[in-house]
C-alpha positions as CSV (number, residue, x, y, z in Angstrom):
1,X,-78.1,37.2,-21.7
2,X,-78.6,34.9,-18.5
3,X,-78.5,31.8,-20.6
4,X,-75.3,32.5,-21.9
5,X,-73.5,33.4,-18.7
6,X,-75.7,30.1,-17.1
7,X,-73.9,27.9,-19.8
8,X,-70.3,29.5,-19.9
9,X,-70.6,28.9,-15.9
10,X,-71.7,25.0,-16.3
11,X,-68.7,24.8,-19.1
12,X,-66.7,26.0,-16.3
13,X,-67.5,23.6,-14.0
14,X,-67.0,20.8,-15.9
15,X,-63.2,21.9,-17.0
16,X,-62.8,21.9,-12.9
17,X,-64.1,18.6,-12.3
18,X,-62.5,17.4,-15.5
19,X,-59.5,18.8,-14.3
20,X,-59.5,17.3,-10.3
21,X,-60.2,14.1,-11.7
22,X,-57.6,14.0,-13.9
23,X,-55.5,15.0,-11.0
24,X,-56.9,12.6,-8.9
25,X,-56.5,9.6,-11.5
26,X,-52.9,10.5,-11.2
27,X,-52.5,9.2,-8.0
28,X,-49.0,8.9,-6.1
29,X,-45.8,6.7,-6.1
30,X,-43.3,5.4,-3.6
31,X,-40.1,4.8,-3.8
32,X,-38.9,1.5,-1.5
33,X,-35.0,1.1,-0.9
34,X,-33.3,-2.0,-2.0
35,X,-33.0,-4.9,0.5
36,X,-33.2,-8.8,0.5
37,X,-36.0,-9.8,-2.1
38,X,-39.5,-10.0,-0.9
39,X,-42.8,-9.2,-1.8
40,X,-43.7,-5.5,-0.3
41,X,-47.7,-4.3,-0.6
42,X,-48.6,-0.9,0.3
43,X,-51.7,-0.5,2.2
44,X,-54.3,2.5,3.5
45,X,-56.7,1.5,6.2
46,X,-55.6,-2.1,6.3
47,X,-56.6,-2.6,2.9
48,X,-54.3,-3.6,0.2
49,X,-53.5,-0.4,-2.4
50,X,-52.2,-1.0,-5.5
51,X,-49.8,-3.9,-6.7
52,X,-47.6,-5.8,-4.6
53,X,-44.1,-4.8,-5.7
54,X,-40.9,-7.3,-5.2
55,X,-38.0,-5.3,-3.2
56,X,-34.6,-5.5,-5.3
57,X,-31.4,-6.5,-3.6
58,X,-29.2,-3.8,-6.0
59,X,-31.7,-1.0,-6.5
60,X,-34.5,1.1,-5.4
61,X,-38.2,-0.7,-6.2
62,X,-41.3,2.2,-7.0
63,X,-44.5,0.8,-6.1
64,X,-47.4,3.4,-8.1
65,X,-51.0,4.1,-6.5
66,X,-54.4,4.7,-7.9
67,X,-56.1,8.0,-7.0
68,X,-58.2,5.8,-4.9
69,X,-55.5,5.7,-2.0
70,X,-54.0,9.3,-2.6
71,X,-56.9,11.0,-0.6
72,X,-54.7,14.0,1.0
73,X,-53.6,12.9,4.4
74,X,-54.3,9.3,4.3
75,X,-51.3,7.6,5.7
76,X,-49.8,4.2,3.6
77,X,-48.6,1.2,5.6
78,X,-46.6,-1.5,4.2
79,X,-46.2,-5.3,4.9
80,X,-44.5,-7.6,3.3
81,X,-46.2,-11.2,4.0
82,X,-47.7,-11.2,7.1
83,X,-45.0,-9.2,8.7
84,X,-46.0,-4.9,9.0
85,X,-43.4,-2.6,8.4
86,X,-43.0,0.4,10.6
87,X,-42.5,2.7,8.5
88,X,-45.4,4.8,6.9
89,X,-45.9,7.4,4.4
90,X,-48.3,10.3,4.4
91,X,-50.4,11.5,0.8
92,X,-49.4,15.1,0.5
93,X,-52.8,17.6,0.3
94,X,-51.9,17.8,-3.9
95,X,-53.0,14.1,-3.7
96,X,-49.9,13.1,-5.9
97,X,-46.3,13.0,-5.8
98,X,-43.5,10.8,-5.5
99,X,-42.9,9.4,-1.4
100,X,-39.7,7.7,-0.3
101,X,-40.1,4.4,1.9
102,X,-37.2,5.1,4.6
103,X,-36.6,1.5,5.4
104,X,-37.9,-2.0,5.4
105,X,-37.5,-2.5,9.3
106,X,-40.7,-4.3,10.4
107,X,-42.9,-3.4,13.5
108,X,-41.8,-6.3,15.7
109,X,-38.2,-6.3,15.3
110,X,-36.3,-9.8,15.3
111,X,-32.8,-9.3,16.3
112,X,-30.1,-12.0,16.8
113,X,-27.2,-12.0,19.3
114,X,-23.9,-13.1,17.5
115,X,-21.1,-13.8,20.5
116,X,-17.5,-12.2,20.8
117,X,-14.6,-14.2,18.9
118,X,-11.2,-14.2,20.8
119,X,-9.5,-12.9,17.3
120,X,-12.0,-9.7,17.1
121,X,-12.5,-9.7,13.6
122,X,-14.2,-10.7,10.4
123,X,-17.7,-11.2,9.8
124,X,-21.1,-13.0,10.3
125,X,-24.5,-13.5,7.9
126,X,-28.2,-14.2,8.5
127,X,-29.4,-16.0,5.7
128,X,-33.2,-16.7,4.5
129,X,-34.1,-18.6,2.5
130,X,-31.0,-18.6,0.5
131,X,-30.5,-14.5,0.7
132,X,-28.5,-12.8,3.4
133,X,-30.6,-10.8,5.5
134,X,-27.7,-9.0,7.7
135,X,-24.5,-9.0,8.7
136,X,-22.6,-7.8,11.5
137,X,-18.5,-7.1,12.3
138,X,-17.5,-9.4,14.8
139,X,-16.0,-8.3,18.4
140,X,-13.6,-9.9,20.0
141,X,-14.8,-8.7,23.6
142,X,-18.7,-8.3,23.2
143,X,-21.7,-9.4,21.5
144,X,-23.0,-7.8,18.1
145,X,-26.1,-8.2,16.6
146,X,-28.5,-8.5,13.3
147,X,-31.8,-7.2,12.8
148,X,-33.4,-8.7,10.3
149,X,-35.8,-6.8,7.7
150,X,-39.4,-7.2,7.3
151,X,-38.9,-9.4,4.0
152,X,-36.7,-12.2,6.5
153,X,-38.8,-11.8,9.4
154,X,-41.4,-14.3,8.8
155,X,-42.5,-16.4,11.4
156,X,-40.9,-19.4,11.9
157,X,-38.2,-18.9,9.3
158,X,-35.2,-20.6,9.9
159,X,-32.3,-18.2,10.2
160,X,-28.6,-19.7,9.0
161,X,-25.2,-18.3,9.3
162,X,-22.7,-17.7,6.7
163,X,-19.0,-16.6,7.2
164,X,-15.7,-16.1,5.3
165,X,-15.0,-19.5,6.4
166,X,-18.4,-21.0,5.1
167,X,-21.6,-22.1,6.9
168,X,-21.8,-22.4,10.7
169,X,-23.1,-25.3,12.3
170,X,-26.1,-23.2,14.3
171,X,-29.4,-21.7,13.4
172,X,-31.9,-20.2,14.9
173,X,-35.6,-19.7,13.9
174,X,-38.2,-16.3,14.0
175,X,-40.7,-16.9,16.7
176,X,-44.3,-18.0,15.1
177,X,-45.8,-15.2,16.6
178,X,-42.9,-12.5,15.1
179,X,-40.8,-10.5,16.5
180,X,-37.8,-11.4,19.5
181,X,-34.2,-11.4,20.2
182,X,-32.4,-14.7,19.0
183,X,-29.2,-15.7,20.2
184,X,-26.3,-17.5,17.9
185,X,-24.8,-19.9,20.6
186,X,-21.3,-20.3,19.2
187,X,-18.8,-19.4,15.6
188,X,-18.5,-23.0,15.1
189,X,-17.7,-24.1,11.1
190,X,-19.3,-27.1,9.6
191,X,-16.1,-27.5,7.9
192,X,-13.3,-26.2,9.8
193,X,-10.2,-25.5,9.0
194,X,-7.0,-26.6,10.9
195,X,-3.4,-26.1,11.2
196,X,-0.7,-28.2,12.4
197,X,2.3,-26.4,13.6
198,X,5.7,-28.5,14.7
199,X,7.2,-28.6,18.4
200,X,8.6,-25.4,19.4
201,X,8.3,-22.8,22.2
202,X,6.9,-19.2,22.3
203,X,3.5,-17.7,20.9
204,X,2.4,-17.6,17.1
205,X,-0.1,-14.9,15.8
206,X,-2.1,-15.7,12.6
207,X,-3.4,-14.3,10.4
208,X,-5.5,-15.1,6.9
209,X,-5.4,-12.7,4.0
210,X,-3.5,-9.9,6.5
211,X,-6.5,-10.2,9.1
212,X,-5.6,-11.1,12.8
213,X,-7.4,-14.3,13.4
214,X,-6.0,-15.2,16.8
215,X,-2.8,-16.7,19.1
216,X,-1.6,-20.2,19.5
217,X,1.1,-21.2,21.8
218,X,3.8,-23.8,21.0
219,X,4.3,-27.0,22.6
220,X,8.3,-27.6,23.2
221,X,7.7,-31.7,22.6
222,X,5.1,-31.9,20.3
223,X,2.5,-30.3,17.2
224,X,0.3,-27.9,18.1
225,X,-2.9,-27.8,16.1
226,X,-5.1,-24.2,15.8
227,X,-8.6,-23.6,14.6
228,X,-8.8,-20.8,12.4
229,X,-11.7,-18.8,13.1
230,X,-14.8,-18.8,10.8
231,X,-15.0,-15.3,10.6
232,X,-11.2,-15.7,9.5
233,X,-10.9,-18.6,7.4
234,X,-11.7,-17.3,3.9
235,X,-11.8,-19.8,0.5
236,X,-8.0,-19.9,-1.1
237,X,-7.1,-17.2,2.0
238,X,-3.0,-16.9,2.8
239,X,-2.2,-18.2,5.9
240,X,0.7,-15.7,8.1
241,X,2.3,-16.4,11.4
242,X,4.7,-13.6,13.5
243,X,6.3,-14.7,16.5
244,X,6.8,-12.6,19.4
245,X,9.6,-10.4,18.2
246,X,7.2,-10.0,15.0
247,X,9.2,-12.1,12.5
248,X,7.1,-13.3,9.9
249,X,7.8,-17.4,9.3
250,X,8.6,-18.2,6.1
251,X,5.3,-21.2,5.7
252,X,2.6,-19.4,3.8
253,X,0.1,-22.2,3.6
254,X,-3.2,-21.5,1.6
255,X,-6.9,-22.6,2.8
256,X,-8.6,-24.5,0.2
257,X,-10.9,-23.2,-2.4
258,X,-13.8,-24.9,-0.6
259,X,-12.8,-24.2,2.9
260,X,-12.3,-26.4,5.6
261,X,-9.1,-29.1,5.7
262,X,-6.2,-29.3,7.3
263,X,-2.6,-27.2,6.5
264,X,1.0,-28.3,7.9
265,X,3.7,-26.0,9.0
266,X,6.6,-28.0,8.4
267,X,9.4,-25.8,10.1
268,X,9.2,-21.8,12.1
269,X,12.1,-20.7,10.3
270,X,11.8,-17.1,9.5
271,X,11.0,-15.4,6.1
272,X,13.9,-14.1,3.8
273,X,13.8,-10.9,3.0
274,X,16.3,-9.3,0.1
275,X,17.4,-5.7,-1.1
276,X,18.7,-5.5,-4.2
277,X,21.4,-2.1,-4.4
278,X,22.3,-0.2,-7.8
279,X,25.3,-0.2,-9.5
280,X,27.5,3.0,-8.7
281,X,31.5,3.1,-7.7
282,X,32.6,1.0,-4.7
283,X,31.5,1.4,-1.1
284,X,29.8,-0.7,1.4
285,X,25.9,0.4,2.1
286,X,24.8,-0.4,5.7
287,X,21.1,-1.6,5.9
288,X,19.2,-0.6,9.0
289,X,15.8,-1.6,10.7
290,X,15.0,1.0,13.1
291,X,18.5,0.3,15.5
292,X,18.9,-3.3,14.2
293,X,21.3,-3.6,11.7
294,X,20.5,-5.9,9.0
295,X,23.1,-6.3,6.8
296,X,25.8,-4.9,4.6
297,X,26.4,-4.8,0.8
298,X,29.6,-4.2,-1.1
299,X,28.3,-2.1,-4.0
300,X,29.7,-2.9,-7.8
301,X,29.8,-0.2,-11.0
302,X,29.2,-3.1,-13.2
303,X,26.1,-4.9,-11.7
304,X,23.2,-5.3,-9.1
305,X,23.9,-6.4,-5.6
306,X,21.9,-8.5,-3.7
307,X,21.9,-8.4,0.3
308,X,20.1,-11.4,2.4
309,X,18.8,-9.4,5.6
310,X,19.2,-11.1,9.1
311,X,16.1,-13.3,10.1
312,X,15.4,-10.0,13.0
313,X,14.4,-8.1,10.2
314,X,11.3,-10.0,8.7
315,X,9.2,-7.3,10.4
316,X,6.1,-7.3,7.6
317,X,5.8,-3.5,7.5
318,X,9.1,-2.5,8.8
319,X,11.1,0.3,7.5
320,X,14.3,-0.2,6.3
321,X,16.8,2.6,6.6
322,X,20.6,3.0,4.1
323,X,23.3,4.6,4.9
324,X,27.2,4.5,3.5
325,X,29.6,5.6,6.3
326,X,28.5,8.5,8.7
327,X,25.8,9.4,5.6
328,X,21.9,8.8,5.3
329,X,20.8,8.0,2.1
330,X,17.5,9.6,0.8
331,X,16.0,6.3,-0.3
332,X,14.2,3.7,2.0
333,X,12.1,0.9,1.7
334,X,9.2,-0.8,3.8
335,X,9.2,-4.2,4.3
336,X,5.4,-5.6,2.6
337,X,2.6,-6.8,4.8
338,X,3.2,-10.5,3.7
339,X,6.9,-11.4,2.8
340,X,7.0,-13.8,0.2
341,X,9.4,-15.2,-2.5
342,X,8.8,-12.5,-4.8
343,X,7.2,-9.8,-2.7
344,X,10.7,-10.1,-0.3
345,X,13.1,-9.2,-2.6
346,X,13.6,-5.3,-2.7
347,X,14.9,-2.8,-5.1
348,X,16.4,0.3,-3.8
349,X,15.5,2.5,-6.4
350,X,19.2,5.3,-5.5
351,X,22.1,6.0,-3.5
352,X,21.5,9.1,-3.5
353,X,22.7,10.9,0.2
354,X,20.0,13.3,2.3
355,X,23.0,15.4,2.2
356,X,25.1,14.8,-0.7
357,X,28.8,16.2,-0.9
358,X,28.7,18.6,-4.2
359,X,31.5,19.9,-6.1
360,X,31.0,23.3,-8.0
361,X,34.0,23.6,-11.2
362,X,34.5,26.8,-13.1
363,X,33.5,26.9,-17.0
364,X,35.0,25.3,-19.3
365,X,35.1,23.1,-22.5
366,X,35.5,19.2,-22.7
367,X,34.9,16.0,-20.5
368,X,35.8,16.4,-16.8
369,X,36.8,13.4,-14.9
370,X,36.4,13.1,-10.7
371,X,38.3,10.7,-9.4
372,X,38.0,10.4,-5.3
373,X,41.2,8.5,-3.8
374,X,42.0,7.1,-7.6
375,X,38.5,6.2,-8.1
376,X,36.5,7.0,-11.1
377,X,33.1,8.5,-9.2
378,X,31.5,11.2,-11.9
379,X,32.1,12.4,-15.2
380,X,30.5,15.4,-16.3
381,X,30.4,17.5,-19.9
382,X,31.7,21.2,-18.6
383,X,29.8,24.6,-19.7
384,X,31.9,27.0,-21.6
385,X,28.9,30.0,-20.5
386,X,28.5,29.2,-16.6
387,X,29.5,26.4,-13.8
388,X,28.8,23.4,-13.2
389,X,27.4,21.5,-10.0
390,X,28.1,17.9,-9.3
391,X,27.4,15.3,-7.2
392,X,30.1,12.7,-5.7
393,X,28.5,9.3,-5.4
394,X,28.0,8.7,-1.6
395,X,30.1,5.9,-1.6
396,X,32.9,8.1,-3.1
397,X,32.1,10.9,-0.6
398,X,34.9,9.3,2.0
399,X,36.3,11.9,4.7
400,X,39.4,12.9,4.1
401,X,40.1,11.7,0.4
402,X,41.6,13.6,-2.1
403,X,39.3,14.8,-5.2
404,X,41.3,15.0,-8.4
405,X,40.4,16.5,-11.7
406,X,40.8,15.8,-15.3
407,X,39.4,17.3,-18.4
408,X,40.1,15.1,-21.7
409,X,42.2,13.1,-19.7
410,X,45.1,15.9,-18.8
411,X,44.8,16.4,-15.1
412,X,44.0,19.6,-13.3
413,X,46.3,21.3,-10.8
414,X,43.8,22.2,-8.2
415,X,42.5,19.2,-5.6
416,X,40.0,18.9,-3.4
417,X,39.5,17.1,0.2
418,X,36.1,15.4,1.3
419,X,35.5,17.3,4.7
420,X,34.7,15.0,7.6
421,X,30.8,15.6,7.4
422,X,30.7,13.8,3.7
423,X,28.4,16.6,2.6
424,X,28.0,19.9,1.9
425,X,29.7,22.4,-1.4
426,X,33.5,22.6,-2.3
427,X,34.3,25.2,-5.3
428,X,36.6,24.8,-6.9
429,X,38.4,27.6,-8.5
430,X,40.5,26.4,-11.4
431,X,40.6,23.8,-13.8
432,X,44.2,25.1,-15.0
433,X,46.2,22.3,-16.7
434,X,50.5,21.9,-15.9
435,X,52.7,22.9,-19.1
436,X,53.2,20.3,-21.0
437,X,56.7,18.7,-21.2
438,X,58.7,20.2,-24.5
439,X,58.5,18.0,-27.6
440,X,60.8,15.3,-28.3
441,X,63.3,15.8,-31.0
442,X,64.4,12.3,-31.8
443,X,67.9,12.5,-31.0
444,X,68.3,10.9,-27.6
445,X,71.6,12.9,-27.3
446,X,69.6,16.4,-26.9
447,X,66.5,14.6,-25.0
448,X,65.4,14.7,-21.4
449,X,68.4,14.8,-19.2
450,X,71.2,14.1,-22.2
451,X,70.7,17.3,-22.9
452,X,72.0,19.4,-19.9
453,X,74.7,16.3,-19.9
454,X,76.2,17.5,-23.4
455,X,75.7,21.4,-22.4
456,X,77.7,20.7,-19.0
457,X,80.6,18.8,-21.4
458,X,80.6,21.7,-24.1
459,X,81.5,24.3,-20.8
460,X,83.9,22.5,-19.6
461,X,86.1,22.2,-22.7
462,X,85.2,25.9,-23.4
463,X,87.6,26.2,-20.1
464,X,90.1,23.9,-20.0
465,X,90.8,25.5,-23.9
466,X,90.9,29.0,-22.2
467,X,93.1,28.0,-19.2
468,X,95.5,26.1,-21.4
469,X,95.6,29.6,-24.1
470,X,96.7,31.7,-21.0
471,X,99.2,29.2,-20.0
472,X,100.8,29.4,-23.5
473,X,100.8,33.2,-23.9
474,X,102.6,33.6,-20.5
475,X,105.9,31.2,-21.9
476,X,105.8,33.6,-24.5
477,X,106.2,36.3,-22.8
């Protein structure tokens, strides 16, 4: 009986041992974020654990361990060349499992000191070796800066810049021992870009692809030439220039493809910007840019109309307000972030009014007709179960003006008058037709006013006949 017991025990044992080292062979995996290519080696002790894995510049990178480093508790390093990392991973007490690399930030940190740009924006690169390590948002009052990641912080690497505007002329290089602050003396381009801008007087701002890239100030008697920034000056960018009242200028120029070169402005005249109106019955549509009026249009009911605003309304982002008379129409447009020759011509979609003048007629059968001082503004088909609402145009809706009806073309009795406001509900309570005038007969003796003629004749013999009968009975008698 003992030996059986002894040998189910032993058979025991070995399915445990079995079983731990299968666990054990398992082993654990970490999971290293994406960043600039570069070898990465996990290590326990100092000593190297495992395969070197490449980090990935688009996705996560897993490096896998033998059971030989996942004793429980043994903390994993990482370097990646001769530079550390600083941040570690600990083997959970399981001895397996999958552990997530935080960053690739080495332990001696190499960071570079970009300088402030008077226009405050765009952007600035580290490159190694041909792969950008960092970038950082320029600032147009203080310094900014780039740490670089422990697969571009090897010592004495040489550190390049990169912006939207191409290379710079400066680089700096990681200390041979690792580790430092670096400083970027200037923004300079090795192929800059510059613009020449004729003799005139006041302060330009400029912009490339809608981003501020900074001031220049006329000269009255000659060019003026400005640097574009090479945080600004971005392959095939738009060039834009406001004045001081915000007027864009109607020169777009474009930066070339490969960067660099120079662009000429040849005049500061401002951009033209156009509004298109709809077709709907006479009446002159007032365009307004906050309290600046900007032009006027004469409105057709047989075509477009096209209105050329005033040069003070150029404003790129400007609202532009309609009205017709004393009345706001519902519609507006914004004038676009860059006016150009297509993007500044605008469609105004309606004229409809915020408040529209409506006109509620009984039911009925037929075509109605609305004419507003003799003009044709809305024809409607009436209801024969219920009302119907309509809406005078807003360039019909004229205070004071008489609103006449027709239905079929015979005209209504009842009238209506556009109240001073323009707007609001009129009823009206009847679309009662006059009699019409009796038939003609054909004989131009009994028509129209011939008639009453021949009647007042016929009368008038009647009593001469009976006056001259009396007078002849009395002789007799």
């Amino acid at each position: 009986m003992k030996r059986p017991l002894a040998l189910l025990a032993g058979a025991l044992c070995a399915a445990l041992i079995i079983s731990v080292g299968s666990a054990q062979t398992t082993g654990v995996t970490v999971v290293v974020p994406a960043g600039p290519p570069g070898p990465i080696q996990a290590t326990v002790a100092g000593v190297a654990c495992g395969t070197a894995g490449t980090v990935s510049a688009t996705a996560t990178t897993t490096l896998t361990l033998p059971a030989t480093c996942a004793t429980p508790g043994a903390v994993i390093g990482f370097t990646s060349g001769t530079v550390t990392l600083a941040g570690t991973v600990t083997v959970p007490a399981s001895g397996t499992g999958t552990l997530v690399l935080v960053n690739l930030n080495p332990t001696n940190a190499v960071t570079i000191t970009i300088p402030a740009v008077p226009s405050g924006s765009g952007t600035v690169s580290a490159v190694v070796n041909g792969q950008v390590c960092g970038t950082a948002t320029i600032s147009a009052t203080t310094t900014t800066t780039i740490s670089l990641p422990a697969t571009c912080a090897t010592p004495n690497a040489v550190v390049s810049f990169t912006t939207p505007g191409g290379g710079l002329v400066g680089t700096v290089t990681v200390p041979a021992t690792g580790g430092g602050t670096l400083t970027l003396p200037a923004i300079t381009a090795t192929s800059p870009t510059t613009i020449t801008l004729p003799a005139g007087t006041g302060t330009l701002t400029v912009r490339v692809n809608g981003q501020a890239c900074g001031t220049v100030t006329l000269a009255a008697g000659s060019t003026t030439t400005f640097t574009v920034p090479a945080t600004c000056a971005a392959a095939s960018g738009t060039v834009t220039f406001t004045n001081a009242a915000g007027q864009q200028l109607a020169a777009i120029p474009t930066i070339a493809a490969a960067g660099g070169g120079t662009l000429t402005v040849a005049n500061l005249d401002p951009a033209v910007v156009r509004v298109v109106l709809p077709t709907a019955p006479a009446g002159t549509v007032t365009i307004m840019s906050g309290t600046t009026v900007c032009g006027t249009g004469t409105v057709s009911s047989t075509g477009l109309t096209t209105v050329t605003l005033l040069p003070a309304c150029s404003i790129p982002g400007a609202p532009l307000t309609f009205s017709v008379g004393n009345l706001a129409l519902a519609s507006t447009l914004t004038v676009p972030a860059t006016i150009t020759t297509t993007s500044g011509t605008l469609a105004l979609a309606s004229l409809a009014a915020t408040n529209p003048l409506i006109v509620t007629v009984p039911a009925g059968t037929g075509l109605l007709t609305i004419t507003v001082g003799n003009i044709p503004c809305a024809s409607v088909t009436l209801s024969s179960t219920g009302t119907t609402n309509v809406t005078i145009p807003v360039t019909c809706a004229i205070a004071g003006q008489t609103i006449a009806f027709s239905v079929d073309g015979r005209p209504a009795l009842a009238t209506l008058t556009v109240p001073a406001s323009g707007s609001g509900t009129l009823v009206l309570a009847s679309l009662a037709q006059a009699v019409p005038a009796p038939a003609k007969t054909g004989n131009a003796g009994l028509d129209d006013g011939a008639t009453s003629t021949w009647i007042f004749v016929g009368l008038l013999a009647a009593v001469v006949t009976a006056v001259g009968g009396s007078r002849m009975l009395g002789r007799r008698d």
